[in-house]
N, C-alpha and C positions, 0 to 999 in steps of 0.2 A: 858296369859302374855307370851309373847315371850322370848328370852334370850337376857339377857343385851350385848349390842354394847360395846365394848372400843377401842376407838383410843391412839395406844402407838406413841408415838412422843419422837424419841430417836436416836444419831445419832450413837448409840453402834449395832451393828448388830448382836450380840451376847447378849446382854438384850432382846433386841425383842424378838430374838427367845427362850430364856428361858422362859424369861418370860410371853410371847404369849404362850408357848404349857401348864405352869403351869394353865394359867387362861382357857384355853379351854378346859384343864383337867377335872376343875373345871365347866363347864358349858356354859361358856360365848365365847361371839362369837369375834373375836381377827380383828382390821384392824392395819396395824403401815405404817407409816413414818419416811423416816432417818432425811429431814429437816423439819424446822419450818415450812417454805413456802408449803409443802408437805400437811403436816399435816393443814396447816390451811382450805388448799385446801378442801382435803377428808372432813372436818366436813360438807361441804355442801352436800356431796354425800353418807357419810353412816350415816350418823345423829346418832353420838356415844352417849351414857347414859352420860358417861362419856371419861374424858382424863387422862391418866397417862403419864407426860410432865415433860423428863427429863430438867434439870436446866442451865445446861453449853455445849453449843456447839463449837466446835473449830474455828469457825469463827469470834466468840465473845461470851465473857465468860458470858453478861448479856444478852445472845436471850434469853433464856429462861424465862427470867422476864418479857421480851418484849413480848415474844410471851404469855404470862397469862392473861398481861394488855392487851391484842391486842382482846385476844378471848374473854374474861369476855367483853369487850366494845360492840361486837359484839351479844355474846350470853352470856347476866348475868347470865341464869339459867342454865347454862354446866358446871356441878361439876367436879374440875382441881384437880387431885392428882400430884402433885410436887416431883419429886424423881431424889435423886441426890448422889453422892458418896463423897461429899462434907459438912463440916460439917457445919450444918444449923445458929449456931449464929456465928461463929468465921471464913468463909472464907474470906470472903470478905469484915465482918463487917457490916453484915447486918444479922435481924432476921427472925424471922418466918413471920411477917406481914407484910415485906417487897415485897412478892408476892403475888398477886390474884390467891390465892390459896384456896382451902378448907384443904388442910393437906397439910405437907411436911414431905417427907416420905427418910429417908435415905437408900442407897443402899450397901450391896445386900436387896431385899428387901425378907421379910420374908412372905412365902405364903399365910398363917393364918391369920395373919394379913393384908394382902393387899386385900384379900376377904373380909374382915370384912367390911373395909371402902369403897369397893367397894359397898358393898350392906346398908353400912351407909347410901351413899348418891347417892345411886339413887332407 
């Protein structure tokens, strides 16, 4: 078994790089993306285990929802970790189920835990 793939999709450049060298510390082999369109791209080219797909981008504060529903239509079985600095029932008025997500994970995200669920779900 090789080392699990993750595609960060995040338009923070400073998450990425945190939190890419945390996970590569950790084992796993790191692609990211600033945009959506980016990232949607790469999934056909490093065929990630998983995504960790930040929520709010500044072009529109629901891509990120968009972009969930977009890849789950595409690829059902590509488990979406959702992480966001944004508080998951009360931003916007909307909850946790409100995304095609498998978690939603608020940010900063904690390392121990974003292993965990990484290795949850794939």
């Amino acid at each position: 078994m090789g080392n699990k793939t993750i595609l960060i999709i995040d338009d923070d450049r400073d998450i990425i790089e945190t939190t890419g060298a945390l996970l590569e510390y950790e084992g796993f082999v790191i692609h990211s993306a600033e945009t959506v369109e980016e990232g949607i791209r790469m999934i056909e080219t490093v065929h990630p285990d998983i995504i960790l797909l930040d929520i709010m981008f500044p072009e529109k504060k629901t891509k990120g929802f968009e972009a969930a529903e977009s890849i789950k239509e595409k690829h059902p079985n590509l488990p979406i970790l959702a992480f966001s600095a944004i508080n998951r029932e009360y931003a916007f008025g909307f909850a946790k189920e409100d995304i095609k997500a498998e978690e939603f994970i608020n940010k900063p995200v904690e390392t121990d835990k974003l292993v965990e669920l990484i290795n949850k779900y794939t």
